[in-house]
Structures are given as structure tokens and as C-alpha cells.
C-alpha positions as CSV (number, residue, x, y, z in Angstrom):
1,X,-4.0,-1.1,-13.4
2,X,-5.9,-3.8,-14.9
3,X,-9.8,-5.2,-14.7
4,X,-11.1,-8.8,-16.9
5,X,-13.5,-10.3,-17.7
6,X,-14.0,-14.6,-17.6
7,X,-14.6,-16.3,-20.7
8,X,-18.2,-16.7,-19.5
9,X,-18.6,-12.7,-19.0
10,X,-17.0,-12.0,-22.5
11,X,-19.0,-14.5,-23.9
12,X,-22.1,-12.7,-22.6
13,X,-21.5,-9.2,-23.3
14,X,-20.8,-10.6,-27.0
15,X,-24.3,-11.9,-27.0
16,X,-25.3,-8.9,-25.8
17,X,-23.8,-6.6,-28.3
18,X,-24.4,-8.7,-31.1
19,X,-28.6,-9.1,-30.0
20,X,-28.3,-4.9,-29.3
21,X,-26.6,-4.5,-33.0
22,X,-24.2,-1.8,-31.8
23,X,-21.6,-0.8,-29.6
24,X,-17.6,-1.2,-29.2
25,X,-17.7,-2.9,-25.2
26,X,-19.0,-2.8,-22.1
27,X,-18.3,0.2,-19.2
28,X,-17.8,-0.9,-15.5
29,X,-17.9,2.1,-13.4
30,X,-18.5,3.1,-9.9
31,X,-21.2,5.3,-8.1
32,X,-21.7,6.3,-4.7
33,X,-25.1,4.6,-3.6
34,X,-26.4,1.3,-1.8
35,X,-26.0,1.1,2.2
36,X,-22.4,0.2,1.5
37,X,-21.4,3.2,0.1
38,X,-20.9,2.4,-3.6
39,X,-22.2,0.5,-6.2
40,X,-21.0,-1.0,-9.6
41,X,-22.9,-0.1,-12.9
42,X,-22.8,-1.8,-16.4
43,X,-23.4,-0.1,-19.3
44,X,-22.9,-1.0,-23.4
45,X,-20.4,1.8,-25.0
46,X,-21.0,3.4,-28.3
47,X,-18.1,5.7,-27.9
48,X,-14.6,6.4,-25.6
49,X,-14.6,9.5,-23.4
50,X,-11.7,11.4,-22.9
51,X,-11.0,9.8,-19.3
52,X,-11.6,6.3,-20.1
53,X,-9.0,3.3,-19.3
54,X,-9.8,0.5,-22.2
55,X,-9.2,-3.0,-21.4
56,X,-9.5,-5.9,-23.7
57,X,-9.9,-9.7,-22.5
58,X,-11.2,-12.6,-23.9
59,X,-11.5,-10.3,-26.9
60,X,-13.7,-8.1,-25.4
61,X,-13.5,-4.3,-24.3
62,X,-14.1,-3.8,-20.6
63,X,-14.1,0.5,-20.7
64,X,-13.4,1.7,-17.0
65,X,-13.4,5.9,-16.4
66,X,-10.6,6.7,-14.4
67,X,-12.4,8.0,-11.5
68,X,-13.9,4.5,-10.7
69,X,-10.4,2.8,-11.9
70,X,-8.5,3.3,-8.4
71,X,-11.8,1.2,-6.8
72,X,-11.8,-1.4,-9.7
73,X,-8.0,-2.5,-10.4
74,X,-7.6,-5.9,-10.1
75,X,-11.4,-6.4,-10.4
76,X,-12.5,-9.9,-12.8
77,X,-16.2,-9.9,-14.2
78,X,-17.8,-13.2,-14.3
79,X,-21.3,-14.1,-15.6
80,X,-23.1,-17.2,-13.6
81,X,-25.7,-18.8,-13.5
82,X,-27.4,-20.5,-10.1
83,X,-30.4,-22.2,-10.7
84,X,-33.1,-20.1,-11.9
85,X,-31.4,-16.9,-11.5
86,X,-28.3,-15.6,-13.5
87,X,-26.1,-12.4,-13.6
88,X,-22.6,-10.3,-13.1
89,X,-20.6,-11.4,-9.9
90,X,-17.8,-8.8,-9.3
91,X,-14.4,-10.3,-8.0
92,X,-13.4,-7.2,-6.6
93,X,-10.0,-7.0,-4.1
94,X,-10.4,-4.0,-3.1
95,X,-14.1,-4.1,-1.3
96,X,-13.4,-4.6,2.4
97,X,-17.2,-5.1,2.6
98,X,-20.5,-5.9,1.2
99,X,-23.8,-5.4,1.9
100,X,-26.4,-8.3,2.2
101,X,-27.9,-8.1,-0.7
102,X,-24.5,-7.6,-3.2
103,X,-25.6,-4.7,-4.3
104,X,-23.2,-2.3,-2.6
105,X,-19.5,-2.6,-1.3
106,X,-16.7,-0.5,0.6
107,X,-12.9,0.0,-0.1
């Protein structure tokens, strides 16, 4: 099992944790919501759980609880920018679907 992150996403969360003063990574995790059934979240780690899956890349810790691990192996994290607007983009293989909006995918 394995999730990454690009240079550009690593680079980010660095930022990110640096400007915040704190934390040890970022946690990508899955809930059930959106009209496609689930929905990624993002949010900075102080501390491991019991159940987490730690995965370093770029030299940054991407923190994935096992229950959303199944739905996320293989998954790469990339930060972009397109013209005004910038963001996450999840390179997920195993969502069959998407909604419209990006917000929500399948397996």
C-alpha cells in the first residue's frame, strides 16, 4: 500500500507547516459524503493514532488511517495552480467516478 505526494504538494504542505508553526505531516483520509458517495479531507497532524499508515515522500509525511487506506492506495497528491484558482488534485486509481464538481468520487 502506498499514497505520494509531487514535489509541488510536498512543497506546499512544508509552507504550510512551517507558516502554522507546528505539526509532524499532513492526513489524507476518506468520508462518506458528496453526491458521489465519498469525499477526501486534508488535515495538519500534531500526533499518530494508533491506526495510522505513515508515508513519507518528497520528505514529507502523508498520514493515511487505515480505514480510508484500502480507497487511497496508489493515490499521488499534487498541488496546482490554474489561473486564478489553486488547490489539491487527487490522482486517485481507484475512483471509478467523479462528481461534477471534484468534490466527491466512487470506488
Amino acid at each position: 500500500m502506498q499514497v505520494s505526494l509531487t514535489p509541488a504538494a510536498a512543497r506546499h504542505v512544508e509552507k504550510s507547516l512551517a507558516k502554522r508553526g507546528s505539526g509532524i505531516g499532513l492526513r489524507l483520509a476518506v468520508k462518506t459524503s458528496g453526491c458521489s458517495g465519498f469525499a477526501y479531507a486534508l488535515e495538519f497532524v500534531d500526533a499518530l493514532n494508533a491506526d495510522d499508515q505513515c508515508f513519507e515522500t518528497q520528505g514529507t509525511k502523508l498520514i493515511v488511517d487505515a480505514k480510508s487506506l484500502a480507497m487511497l492506495d496508489g493515490t499521488e497528491l499534487d498541488f496546482v495552480r490554474e489561473g486564478l484558482n489553486e488547490g489539491f488534485k487527487f490522482n486517485n486509481p481507484n475512483a471509478k467516478n467523479s462528481c461534477g464538481c471534484g468534490e466527491s468520487f466512487a470506488v
